[in-house]
MOPAC internal coordinates of N, CA, C and O (Angstrom, degrees):
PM7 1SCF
backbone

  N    0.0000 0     0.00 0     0.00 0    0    0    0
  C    1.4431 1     0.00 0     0.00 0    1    0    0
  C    1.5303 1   108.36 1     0.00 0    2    1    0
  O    1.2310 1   127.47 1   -69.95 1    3    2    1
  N    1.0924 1   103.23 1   110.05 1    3    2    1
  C    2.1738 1   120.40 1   158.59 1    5    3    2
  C    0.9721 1   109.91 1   -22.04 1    6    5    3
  O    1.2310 1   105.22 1   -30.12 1    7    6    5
  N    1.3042 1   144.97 1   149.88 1    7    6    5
  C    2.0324 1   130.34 1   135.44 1    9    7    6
  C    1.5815 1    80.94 1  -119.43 1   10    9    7
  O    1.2310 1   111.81 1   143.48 1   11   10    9
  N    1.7289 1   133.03 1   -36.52 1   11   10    9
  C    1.3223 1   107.06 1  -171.18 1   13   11   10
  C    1.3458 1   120.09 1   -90.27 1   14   13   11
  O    1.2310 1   127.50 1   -41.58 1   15   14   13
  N    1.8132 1   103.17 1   138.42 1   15   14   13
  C    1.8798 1   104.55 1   176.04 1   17   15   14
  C    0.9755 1   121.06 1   -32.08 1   18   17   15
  O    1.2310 1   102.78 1   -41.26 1   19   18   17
  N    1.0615 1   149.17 1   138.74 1   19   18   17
  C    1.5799 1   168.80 1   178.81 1   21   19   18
  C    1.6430 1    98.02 1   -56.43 1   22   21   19
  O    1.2310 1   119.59 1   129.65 1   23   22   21
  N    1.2926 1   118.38 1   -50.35 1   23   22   21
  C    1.6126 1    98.68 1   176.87 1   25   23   22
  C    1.7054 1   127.27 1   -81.65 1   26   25   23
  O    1.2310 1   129.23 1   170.18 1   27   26   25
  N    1.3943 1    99.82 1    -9.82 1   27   26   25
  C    1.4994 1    88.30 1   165.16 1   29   27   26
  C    1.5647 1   113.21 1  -123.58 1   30   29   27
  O    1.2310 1   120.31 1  -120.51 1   31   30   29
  N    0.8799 1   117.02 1    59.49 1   31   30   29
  C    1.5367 1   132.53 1   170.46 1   33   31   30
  C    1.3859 1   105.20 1   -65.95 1   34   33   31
  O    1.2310 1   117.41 1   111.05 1   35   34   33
  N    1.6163 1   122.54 1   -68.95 1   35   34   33
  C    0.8685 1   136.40 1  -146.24 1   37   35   34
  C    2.1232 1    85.88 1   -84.47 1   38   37   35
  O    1.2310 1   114.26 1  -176.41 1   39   38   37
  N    1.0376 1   128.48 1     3.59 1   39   38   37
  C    1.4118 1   101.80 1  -176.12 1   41   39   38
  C    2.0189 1    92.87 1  -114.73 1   42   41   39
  O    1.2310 1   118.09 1   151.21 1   43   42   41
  N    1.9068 1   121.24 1   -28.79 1   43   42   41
  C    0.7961 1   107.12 1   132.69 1   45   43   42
  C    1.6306 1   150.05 1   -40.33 1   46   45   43
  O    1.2310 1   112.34 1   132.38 1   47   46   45
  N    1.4688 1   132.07 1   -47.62 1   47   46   45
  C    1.0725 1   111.38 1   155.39 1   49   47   46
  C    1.7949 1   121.52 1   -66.41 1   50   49   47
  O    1.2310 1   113.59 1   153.28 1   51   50   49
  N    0.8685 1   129.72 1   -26.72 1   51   50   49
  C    1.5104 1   118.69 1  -176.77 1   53   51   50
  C    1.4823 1   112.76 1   -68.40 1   54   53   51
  O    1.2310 1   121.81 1   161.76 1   55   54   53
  N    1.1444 1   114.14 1   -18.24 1   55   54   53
  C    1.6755 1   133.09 1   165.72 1   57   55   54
  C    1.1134 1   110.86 1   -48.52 1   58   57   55
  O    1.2310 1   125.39 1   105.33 1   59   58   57
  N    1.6887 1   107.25 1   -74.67 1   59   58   57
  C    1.4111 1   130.84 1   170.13 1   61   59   58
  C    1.5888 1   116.36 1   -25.54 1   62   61   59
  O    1.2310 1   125.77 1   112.85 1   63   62   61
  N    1.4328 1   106.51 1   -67.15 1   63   62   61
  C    1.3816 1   119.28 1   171.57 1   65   63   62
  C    1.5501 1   124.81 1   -61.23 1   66   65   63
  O    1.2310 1   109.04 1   140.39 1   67   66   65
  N    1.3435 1   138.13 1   -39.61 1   67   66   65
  C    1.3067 1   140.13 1   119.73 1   69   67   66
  C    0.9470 1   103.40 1    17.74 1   70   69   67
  O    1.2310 1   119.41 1    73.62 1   71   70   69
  N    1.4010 1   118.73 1  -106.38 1   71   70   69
  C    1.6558 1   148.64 1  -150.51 1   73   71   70
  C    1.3914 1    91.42 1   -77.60 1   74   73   71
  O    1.2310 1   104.29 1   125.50 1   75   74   73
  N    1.2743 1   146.59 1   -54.50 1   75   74   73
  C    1.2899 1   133.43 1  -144.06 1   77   75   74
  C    2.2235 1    86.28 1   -75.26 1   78   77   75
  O    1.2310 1   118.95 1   133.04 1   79   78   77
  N    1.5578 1   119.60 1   -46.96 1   79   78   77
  C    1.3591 1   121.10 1   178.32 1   81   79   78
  C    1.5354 1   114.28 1   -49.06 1   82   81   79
  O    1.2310 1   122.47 1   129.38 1   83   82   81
  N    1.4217 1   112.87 1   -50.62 1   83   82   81
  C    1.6491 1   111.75 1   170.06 1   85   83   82
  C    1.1168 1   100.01 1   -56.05 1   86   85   83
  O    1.2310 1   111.06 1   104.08 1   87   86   85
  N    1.2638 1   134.42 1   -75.92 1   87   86   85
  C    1.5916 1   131.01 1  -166.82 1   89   87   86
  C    1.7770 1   101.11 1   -27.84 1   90   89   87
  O    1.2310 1   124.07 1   115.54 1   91   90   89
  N    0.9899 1   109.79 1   -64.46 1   91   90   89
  C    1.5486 1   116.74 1  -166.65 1   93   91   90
  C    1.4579 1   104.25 1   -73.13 1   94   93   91
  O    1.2310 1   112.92 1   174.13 1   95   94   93
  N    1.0215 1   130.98 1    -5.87 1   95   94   93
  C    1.6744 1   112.23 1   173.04 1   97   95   94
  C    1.7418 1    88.99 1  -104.19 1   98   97   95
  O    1.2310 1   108.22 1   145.36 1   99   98   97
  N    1.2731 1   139.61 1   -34.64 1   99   98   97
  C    1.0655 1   130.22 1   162.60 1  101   99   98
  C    1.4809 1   135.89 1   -30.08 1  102  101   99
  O    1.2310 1   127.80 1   118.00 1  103  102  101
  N    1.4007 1   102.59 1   -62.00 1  103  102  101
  C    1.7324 1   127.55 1   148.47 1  105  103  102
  C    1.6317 1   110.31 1   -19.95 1  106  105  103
  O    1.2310 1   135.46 1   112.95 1  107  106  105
  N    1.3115 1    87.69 1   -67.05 1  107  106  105
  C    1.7692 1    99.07 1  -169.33 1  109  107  106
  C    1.2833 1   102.31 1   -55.91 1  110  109  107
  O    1.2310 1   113.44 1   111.47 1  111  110  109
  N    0.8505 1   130.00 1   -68.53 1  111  110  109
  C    1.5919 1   144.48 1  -177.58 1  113  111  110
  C    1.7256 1   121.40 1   -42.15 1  114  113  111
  O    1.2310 1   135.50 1   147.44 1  115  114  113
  N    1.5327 1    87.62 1   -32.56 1  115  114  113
  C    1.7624 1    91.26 1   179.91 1  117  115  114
  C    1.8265 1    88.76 1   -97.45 1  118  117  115
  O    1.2310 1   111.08 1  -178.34 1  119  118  117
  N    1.1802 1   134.39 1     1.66 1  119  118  117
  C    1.4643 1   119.80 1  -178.34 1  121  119  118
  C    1.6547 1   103.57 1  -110.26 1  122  121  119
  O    1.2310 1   122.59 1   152.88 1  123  122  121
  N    0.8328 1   112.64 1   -27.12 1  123  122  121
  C    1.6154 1   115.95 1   139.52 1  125  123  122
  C    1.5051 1   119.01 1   -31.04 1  126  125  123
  O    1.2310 1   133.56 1   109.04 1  127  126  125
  N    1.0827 1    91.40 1   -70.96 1  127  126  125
  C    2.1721 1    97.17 1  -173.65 1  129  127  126
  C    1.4111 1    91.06 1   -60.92 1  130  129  127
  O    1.2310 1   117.60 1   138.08 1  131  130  129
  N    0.9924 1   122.18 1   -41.92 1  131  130  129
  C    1.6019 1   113.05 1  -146.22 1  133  131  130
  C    1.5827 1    94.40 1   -83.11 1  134  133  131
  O    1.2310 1   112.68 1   153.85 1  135  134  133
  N    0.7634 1   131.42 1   -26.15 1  135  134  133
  C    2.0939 1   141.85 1  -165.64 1  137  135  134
  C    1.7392 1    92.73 1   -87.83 1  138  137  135
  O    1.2310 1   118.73 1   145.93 1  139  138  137
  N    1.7512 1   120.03 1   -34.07 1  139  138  137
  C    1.6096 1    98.04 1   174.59 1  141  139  138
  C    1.2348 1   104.99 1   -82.83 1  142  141  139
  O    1.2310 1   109.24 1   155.64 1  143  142  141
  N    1.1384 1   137.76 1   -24.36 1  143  142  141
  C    1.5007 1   121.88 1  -155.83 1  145  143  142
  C    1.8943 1    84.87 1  -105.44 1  146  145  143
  O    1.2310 1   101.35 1   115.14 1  147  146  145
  N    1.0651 1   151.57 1   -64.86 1  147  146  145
  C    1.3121 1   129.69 1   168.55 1  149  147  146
  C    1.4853 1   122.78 1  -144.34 1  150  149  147
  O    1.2310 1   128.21 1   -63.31 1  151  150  149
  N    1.6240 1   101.80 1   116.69 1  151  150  149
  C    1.9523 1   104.08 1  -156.75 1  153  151  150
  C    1.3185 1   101.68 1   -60.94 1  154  153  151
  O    1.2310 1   108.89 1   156.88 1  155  154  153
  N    1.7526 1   138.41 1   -23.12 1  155  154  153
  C    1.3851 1   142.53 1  -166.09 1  157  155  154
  C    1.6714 1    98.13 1   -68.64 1  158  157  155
  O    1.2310 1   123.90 1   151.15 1  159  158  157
  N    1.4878 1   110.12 1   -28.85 1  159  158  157
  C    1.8590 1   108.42 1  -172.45 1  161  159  158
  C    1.5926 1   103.81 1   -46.99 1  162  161  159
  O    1.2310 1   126.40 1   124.52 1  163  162  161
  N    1.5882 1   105.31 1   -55.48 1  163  162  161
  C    1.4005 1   112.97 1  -178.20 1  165  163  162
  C    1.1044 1   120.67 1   -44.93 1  166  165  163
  O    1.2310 1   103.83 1   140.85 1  167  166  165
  N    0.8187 1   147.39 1   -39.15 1  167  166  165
  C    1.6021 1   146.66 1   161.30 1  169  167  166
  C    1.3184 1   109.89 1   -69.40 1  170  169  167
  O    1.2310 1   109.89 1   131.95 1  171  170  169
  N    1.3775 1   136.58 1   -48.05 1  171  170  169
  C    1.2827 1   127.16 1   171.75 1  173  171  170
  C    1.8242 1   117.21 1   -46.54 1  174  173  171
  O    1.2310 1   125.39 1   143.54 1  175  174  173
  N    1.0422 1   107.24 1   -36.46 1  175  174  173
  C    1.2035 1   129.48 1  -136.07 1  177  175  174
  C    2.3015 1    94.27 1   -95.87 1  178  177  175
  O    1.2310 1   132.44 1   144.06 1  179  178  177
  N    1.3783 1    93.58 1   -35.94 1  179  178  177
  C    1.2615 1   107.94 1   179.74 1  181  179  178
  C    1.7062 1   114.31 1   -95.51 1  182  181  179
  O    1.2310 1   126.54 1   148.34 1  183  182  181
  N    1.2679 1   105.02 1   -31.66 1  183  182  181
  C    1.4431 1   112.66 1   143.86 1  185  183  182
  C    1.5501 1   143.10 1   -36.98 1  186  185  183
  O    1.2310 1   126.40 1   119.37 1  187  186  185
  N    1.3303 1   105.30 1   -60.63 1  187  186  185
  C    1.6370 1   133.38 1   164.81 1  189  187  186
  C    1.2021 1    98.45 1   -65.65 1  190  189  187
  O    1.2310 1   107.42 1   133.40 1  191  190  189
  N    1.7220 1   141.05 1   -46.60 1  191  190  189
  C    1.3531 1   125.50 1   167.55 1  193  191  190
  C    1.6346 1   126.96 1   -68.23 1  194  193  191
  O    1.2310 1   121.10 1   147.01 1  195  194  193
  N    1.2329 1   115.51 1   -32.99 1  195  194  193
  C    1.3131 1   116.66 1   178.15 1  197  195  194
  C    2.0220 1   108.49 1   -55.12 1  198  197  195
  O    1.2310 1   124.92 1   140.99 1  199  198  197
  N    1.8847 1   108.16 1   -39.01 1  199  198  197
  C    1.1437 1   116.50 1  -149.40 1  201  199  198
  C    2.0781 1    85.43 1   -67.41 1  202  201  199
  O    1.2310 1   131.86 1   133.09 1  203  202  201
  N    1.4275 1    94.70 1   -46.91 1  203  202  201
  C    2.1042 1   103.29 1  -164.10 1  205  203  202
  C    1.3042 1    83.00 1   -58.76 1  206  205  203
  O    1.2310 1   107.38 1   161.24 1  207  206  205
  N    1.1726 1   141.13 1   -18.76 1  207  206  205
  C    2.1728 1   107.24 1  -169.27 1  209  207  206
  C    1.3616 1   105.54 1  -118.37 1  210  209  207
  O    1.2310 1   124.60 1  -171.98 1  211  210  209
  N    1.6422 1   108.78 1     8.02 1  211  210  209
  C    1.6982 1   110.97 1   148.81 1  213  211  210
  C    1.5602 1   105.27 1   -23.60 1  214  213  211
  O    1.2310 1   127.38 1    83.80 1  215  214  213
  N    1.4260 1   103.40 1   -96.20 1  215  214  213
  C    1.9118 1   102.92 1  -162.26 1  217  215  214
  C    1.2895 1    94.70 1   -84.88 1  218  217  215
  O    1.2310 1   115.80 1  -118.59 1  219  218  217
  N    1.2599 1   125.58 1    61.41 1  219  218  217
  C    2.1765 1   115.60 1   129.65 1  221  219  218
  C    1.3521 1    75.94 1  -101.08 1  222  221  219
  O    1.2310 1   113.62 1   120.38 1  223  222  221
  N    1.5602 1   129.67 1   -59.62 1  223  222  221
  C    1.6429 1   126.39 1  -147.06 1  225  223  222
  C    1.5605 1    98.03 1   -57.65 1  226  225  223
  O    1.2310 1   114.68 1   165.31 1  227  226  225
  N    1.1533 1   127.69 1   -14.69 1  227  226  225
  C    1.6949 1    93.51 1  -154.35 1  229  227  226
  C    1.9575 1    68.20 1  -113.18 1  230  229  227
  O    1.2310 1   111.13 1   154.70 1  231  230  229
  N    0.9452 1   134.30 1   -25.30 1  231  230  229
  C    1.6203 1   113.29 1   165.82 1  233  231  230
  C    1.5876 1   140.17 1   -30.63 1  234  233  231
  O    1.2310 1   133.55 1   124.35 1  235  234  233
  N    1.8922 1    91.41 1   -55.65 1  235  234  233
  C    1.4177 1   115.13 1   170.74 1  237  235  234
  C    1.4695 1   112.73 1   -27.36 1  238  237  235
  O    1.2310 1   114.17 1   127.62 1  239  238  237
  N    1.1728 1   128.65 1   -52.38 1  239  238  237
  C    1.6346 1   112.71 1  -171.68 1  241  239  238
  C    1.5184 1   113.88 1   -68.26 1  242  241  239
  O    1.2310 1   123.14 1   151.20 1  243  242  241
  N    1.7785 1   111.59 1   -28.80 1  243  242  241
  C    1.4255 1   100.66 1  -169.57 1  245  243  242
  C    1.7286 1    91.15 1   -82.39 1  246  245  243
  O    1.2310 1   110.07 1   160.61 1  247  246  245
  N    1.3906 1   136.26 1   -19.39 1  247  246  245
  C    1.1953 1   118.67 1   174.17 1  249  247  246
  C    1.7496 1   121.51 1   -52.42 1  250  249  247
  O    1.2310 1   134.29 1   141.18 1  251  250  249
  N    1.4834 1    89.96 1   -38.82 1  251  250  249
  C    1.6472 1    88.62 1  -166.11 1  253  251  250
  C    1.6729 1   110.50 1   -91.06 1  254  253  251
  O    1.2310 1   126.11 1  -177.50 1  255  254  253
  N    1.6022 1   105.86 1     2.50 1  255  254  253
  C    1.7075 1   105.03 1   171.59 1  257  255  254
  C    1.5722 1    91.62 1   -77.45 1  258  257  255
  O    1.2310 1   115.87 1   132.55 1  259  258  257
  N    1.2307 1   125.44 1   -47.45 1  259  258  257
  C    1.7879 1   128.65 1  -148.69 1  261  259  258
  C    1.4348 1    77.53 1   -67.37 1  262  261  259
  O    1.2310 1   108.96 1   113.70 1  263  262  261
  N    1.4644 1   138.28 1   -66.30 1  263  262  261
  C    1.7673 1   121.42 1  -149.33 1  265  263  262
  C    1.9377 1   102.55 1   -74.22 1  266  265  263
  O    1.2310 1   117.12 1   169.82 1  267  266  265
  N    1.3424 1   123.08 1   -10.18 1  267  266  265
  C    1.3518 1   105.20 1   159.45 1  269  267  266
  C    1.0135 1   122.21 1   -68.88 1  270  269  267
  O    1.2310 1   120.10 1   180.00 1  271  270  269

């Protein structure tokens, strides 16, 4: 199911992609800093994130029963 108008889809997704590319060269850049001053952060650091999006991930299925 759509929520965006049909004629600006295409300027919504290019948005999307935009921001989602900054985001990701951003990333890089802050994992850079973080790898000179101590490469072990990175793993800590991706660790502590994996643990916070535990319960969105295990949500996802009851999200996508409610929109059937």
């Amino acid at each position: 199911m759509d929520i965006i108008p049909r004629p600006i889809r295409g300027r919504v997704n290019a948005l999307q992609l935009l921001i989602s590319n900054i985001m990701y060269s951003l990333s890089n850049l802050m994992a850079t800093i973080i790898y000179v001053v101590d490469p072990q952060m990175l793993f800590i650091i991706a660790s502590i994130t994996l643990l916070l999006s535990t319960p969105f991930i295990v949500l996802i299925p009851r999200i996508v029963k409610l929109e059937e």
